[in-house]
N, C-alpha and C positions, 0 to 999 in steps of 0.2 A: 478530391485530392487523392493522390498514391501515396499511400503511409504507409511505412515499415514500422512494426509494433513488437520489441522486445521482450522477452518475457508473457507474452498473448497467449501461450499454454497456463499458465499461471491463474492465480484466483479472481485479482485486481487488471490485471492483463485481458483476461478472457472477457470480462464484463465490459471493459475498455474496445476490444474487438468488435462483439457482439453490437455497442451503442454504434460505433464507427460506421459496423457493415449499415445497419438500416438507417442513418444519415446518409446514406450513398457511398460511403466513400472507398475508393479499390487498396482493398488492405494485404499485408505481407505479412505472416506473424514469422519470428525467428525466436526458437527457444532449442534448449539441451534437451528440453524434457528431463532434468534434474528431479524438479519436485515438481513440475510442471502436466499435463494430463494431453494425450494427443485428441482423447475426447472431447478437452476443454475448448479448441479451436472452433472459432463460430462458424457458420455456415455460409458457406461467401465469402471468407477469405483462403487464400494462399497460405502454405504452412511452408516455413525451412528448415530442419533441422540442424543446428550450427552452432558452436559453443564462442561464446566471446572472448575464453582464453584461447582461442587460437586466430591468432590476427592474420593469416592470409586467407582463412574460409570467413572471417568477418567479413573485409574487403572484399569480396568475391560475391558475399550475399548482397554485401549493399551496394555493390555494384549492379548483379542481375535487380534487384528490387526496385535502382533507381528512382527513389521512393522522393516527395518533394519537401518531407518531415520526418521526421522519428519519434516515437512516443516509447521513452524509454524504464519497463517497467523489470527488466530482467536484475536479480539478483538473490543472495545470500542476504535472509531477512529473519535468523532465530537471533535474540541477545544472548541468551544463553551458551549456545552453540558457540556464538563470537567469541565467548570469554577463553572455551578450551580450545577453539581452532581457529586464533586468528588469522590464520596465512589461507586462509577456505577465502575471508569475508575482503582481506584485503587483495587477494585474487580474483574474485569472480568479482565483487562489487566496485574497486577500484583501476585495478589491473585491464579488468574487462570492460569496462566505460572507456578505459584511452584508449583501447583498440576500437569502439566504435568511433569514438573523435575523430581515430586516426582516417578510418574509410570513410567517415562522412566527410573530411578534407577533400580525402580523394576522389570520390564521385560528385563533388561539388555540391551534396547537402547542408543548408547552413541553419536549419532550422529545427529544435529539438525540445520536448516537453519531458522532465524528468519528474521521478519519482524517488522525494528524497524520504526525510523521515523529520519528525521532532526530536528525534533522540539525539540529532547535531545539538540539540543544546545544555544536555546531561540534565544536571540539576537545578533548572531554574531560581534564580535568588526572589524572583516574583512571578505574579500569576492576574490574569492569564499573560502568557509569555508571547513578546512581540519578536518581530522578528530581529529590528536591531539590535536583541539582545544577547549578551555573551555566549559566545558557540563554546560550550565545554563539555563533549561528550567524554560519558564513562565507559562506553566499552568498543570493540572495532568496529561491531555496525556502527553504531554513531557516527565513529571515527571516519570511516570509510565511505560512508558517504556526504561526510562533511568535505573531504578530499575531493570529491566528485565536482562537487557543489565549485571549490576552491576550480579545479580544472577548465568547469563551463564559464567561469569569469575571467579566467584568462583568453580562454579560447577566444571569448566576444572581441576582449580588450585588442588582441592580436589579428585573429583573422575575422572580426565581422560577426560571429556566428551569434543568434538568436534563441535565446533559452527562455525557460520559465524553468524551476526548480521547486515544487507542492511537497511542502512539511504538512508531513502529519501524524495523527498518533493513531488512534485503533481504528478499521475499515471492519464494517460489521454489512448482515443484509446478505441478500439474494435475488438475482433473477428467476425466472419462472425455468430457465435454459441453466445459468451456472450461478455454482455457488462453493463454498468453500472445502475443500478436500486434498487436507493438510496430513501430512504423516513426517512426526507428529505434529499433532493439533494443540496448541499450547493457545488458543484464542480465548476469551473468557462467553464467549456467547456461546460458538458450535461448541465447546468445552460441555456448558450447561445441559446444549442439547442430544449431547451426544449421552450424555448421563441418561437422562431420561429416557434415550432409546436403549438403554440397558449395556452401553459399551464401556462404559465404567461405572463404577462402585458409589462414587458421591461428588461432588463440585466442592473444593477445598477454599475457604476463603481465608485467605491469608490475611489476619491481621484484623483484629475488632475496635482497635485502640487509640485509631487515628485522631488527631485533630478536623472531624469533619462533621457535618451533621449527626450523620448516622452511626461514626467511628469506623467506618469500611472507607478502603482506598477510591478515591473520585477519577476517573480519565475521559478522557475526549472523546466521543464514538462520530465518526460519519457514515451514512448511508454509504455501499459503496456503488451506487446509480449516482447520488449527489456527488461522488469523488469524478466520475465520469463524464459526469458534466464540467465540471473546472476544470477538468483535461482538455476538452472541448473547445470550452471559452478561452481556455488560455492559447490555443493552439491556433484557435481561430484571431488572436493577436498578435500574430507574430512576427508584425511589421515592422517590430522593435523588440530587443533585449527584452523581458519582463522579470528579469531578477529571483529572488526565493519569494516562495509566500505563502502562510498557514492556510489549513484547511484545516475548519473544527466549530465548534458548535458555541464555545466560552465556558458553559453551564457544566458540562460532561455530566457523566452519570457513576452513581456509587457502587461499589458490588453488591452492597444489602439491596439497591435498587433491582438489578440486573436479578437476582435470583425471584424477588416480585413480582419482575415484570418479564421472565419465563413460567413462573406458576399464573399468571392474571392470562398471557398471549395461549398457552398450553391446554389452558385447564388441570394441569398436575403438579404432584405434590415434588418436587426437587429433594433428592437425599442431599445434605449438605455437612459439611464437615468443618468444624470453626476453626482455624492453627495459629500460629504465630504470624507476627509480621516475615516479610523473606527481608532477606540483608540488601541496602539498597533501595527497594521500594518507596519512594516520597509519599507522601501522602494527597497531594491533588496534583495532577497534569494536567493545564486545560490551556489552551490556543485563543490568540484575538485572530479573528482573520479579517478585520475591517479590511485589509487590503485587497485581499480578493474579491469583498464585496463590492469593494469601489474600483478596482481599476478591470476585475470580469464582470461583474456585474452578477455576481454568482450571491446564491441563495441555498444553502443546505433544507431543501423542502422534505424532503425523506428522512430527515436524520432522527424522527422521535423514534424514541426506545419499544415502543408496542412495532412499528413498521420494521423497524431492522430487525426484531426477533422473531414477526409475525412470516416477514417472507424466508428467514435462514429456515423455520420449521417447517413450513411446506417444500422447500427445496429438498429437506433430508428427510423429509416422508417419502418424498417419490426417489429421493437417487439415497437409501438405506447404507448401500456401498461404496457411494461417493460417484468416479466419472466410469468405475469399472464395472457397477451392477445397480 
């Protein structure tokens, strides 16, 4: 197929690319290069560079792109960030999704796999969290791309169009080609490992007090090869609508685990720093994704905690400076 793939300079994007290109298929990545890496772009696809706030260079790419899908990965994705500049997240993440809707009307693409988040659901009143359950996000990302979500369900309702919508919570892991090179990096795994190659001072774990086994906060991690693949699956059903649907493991992992199982994958000793809970923080986030199992047929096979920490640390042995050295 001819895919245009948004956000494909990106972390989740690039990996997303990179799988596409060696499936065969003739890809188009369109990014700002915001936080995005020109070096990120896999080998064998088409690069555009185009911002989705600007709706007539949108329509213009997906016009020349003429692409017969979109895998749409491009956005504003810190919480943090969300809270002091919401008009960043409801601009690039919402604002700029309608302007791709808008050109994918108009070059008559009607088929589109997005990348939303778990964070549409805020605070889960239970766990793990299904999908029908109440969308109450707490801050703009959430917000903004629960909007999104709301948008591709009209769109279908109205003109036809063919979505899948993939919640999910933390993407962890690496390719042998790309891997994560975040500035800043607020991730708890490169986070880890970025410690240990001496770029920060210690790995801060907020919070020893929790209601969980360990008393450290629990989340969702997927490989993100296994996230790539339910892009894949899903993309490759898109004979029909396929609606939202979690990506996640059930179990998740704990931070007392994750610092562990960077000393056990490493061999080294982790400097750690023990603090307070942060404001907000729940204490376990974790995903049913029966649905994906059952209607992709998808299987998170990469998703143990040694593989996602084992391949992010050979990626930043060899790329120490990320996509620039």
């Amino acid at each position: 197929m001819r895919l245009l793939v948004t956000g494909g300079a990106g972390y989740i994007g690039s990996v997303m690319v990179e799988r596409l290109v060696d499936l065969g298929h003739d890809v188009v990545v369109l990014d700002n290069l915001w936080r995005g890496h020109r070096g990120a772009v896999a080998t064998g696809a088409s690069f555009v560079e185009a911002d989705l706030l600007d709706s007539a260079g949108t329509r213009q790419a997906v016009k020349d792109a003429a692409p017969e899908a979109v895998l749409h990965f491009a956005a504003a994705t810190l919480v943090g960030e969300s809270m002091t500049d919401p008009a960043r997240y409801f601009g690039a993440n919402t604002v700029g999704s309608h302007h791709l809707l808008l050109a994918m009307r108009e070059a008559n693409v009607a088929k589109i796999v997005f990348s939303s988040t778990a964070a549409v659901y805020g605070m889960p009143s239970r766990l793990p969290v299904e999908e029908g359950d109440e969308k109450r996000p707490i801050n703009p990302y959430g917000q903004s791309k629960l909007m999104v979500e709301q948008m591709l369900e009209a769109h279908a309702a109205a003109y036809g169009l063919r979505f899948a919508a993939l919640r999910y919570f933390n993407v962890a892991g690496a390719t042998r080609v790309h891997g994560e090179d975040h500035d800043p990096e607020t991730h708890a795994i490169p986070v880890a490992l970025q410690t240990l190659l001496g770029k920060r001072e210690r790995f801060s774990v907020f919070g020893t007090d929790y209601p969980t086994p360990d008393g450290t906060a629990i989340r969702d991690y997927v490989h993100v090869l296994d996230l790539a693949d339910a892009h894949v699956a899903a993309l490759e059903r898109l004979d029909r609508s396929l609606g939202a649907m979690n990506l996640g493991t059930k179990d998740g992992f704990s931070v007392r685990q994750i610092v562990e199982g960077v000393e056990r994958v490493t061999g080294r000793s982790l400097p750690v720093a023990y603090e307070g809970r942060r404001a907000g923080d729940p204490p376990s986030l974790v995903a049913d994704s029966s649905l994906a199992r059952s209607v992709l047929g998808w299987t998170p096979a990469r998703s143990t905690l040694d593989e996602m920490i084992g391949s992010a640390w050979e990626w930043f042995q060899k790329h120490p400076g990320g996509y620039a050295g």
